[in-house]
N, C-alpha and C positions, 0 to 999 in steps of 0.2 A: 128387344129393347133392354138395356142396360138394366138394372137395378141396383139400388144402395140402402144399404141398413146404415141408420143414422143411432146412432147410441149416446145419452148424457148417464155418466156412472157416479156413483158417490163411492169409495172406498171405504170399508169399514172394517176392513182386517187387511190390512199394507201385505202379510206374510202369505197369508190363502192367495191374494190377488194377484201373489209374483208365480206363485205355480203356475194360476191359471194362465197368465203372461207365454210362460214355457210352453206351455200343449197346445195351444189355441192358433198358431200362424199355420201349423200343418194341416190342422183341418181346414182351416179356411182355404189352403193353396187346393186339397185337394177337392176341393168342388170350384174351384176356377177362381177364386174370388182374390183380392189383393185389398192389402191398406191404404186408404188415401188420405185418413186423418188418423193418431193413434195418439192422443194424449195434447200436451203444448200447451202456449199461451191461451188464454180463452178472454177476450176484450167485448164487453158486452157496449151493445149501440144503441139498442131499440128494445120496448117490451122487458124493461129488469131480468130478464132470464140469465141468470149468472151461474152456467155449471163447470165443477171444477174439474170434470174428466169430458173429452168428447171423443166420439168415435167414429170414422164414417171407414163404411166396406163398399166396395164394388164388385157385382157380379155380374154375371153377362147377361140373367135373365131373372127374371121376379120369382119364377120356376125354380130356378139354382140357387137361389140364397134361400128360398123356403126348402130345399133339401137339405142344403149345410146345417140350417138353424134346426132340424129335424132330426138330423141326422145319428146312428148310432155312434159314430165319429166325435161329435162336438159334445154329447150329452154325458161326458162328465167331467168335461170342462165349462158345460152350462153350469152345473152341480157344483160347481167348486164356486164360479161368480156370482151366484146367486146365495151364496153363505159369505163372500167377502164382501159383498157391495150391495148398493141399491139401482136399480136402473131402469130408465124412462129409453123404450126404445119402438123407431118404426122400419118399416120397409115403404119404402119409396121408388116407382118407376121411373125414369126421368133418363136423357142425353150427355 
């Protein structure tokens, strides 16, 4: 079954968060996973939740997206978003 990491980021250093921009599609590609949300308008409906970055991933398996996010690959471009920004993020099964 599919899985998606759903991410709301807050920016707080615009110049670390464009690195981390550059190195983070290859790890993502290489554990399977692709973008389906990366940034855009964000129009709140329901619930005040107003965030000004979103993010959603797609991987093929809940298994795979916990290796990417694990990974020795992504962990220093974790290292880098976790100094430029703040972020509220899950992993989600779902079709």
């Amino acid at each position: 079954m599919a899985a998606y990491l759903i991410a709301e980021v807050e920016i707080t250093d615009a110049k670390a968060y464009e690195e981390y921009r550059k190195i983070v599609p290859a790890t993502i590609a290489q554990y399977g996973g692709r973008y389906l949300v990366r940034g855009g308008a964000v129009e709140t409906k329901e619930g005040g939740w107003t965030p000004s970055r979103v993010v959603v991933l797609e991987f093929s398996s809940m298994e795979q997206a916990r290796k990417w996010y694990h990974s020795p690959e992504y962990a220093p471009a974790l290292a880098i978003r976790t100094r430029a920004g703040n972020s509220k993020m899950i992993l989600v099964e779902g079709v």
